[in-house]
N, C-alpha and C positions, 0 to 999 in steps of 0.2 A: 504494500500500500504506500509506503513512505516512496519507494521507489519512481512511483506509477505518478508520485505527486509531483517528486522533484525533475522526471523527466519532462512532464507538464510544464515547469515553470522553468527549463530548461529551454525548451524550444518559444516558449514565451518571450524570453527573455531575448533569444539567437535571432529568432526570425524579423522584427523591430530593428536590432541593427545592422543585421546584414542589408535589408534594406535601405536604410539609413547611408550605410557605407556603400553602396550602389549609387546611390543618389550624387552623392556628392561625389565619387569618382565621375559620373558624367555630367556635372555642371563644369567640374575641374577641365576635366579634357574638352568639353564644348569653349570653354574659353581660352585654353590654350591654344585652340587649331583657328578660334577667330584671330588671336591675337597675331601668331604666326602669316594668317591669311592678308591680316590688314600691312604687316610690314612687305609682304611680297608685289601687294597691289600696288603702295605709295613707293617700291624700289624699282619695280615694273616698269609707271608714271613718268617717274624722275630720270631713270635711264633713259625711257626714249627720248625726253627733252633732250637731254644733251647732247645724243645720240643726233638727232635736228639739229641742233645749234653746230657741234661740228660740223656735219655733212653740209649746211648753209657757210660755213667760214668763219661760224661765230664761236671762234673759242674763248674767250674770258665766258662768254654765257654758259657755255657748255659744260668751263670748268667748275663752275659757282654751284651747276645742277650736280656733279659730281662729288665734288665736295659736302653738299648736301647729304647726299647720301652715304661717303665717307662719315663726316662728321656724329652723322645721326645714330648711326649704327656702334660706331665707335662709341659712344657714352654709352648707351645700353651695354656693351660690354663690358665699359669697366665697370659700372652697375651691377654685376650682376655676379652673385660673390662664386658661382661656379667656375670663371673664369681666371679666378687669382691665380691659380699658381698656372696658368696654361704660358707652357714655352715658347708658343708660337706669337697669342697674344702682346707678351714681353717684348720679345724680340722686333714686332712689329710697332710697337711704343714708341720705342727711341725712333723709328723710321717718321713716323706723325709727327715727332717733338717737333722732327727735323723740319718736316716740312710747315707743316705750321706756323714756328717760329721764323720761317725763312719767305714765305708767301702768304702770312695772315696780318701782317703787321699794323692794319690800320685801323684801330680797333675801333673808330666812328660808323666801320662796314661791318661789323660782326654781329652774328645774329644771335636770337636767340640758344642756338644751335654752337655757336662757336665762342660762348660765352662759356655755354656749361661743360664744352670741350678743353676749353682754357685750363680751368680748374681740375678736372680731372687730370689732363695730362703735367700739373704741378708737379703730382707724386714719380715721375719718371724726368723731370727735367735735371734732378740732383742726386742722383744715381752714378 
């Protein structure tokens, strides 16, 4: 009897959150795959801009679209604490300092974008 009770209140108990824990693995994943979605679209966008502006002979415009997406992508990664220790990321760091510090210099042109890029890349300028 005791048995018959507590498997009752066993499966009471399991069935609630397994559900539970269903749930919220597919809100998790539905927003992951928007999120993923929306940066492919806006990288897509901005490509082809530039992709235009070259192919018209407009390179400062073309570079600015690419930079963009440079930029943009670049903060999200150093944002984003799975990425610390990645070798590849590092290594690519000093390359951005580089460039950055060497083609961004006027900071009355920088964007939102290349404000919060600044600062992140502080932490690799004194290495």
């Amino acid at each position: 009897m005791k048995l018959k009770r507590m498997l009752g209140l066993l499966v009471i108990l399991i069935l609630p959150c397994s559900m539970f824990m269903l749930l919220g693995y597919r809100i998790g994943m539905d927003r992951g795959v928007a999120t993923a979605k929306d940066w492919q679209r806006t990288t897509f966008i901005t490509s082809l801009a530039a992709l235009e502006d070259l192919k018209a002979g407009y390179v400062p415009a073309a570079t600015k679209d690419m930079q963009q997406i440079c930029f943009a992508h670049a903060h999200k990664v150093y944002n984003d604490p799975s990425f610390v220790d990645d070798h590849f990321v590092m290594f690519s760091s000093f390359r951005l300092v580089k460039y950055f510090d060497t083609y961004c210099t006027n900071r009355a042109d920088w964007s939102r974008e290349d404000k919060l890029l600044d600062k992140d890349l502080d932490l690799f300028r004194h290495r």
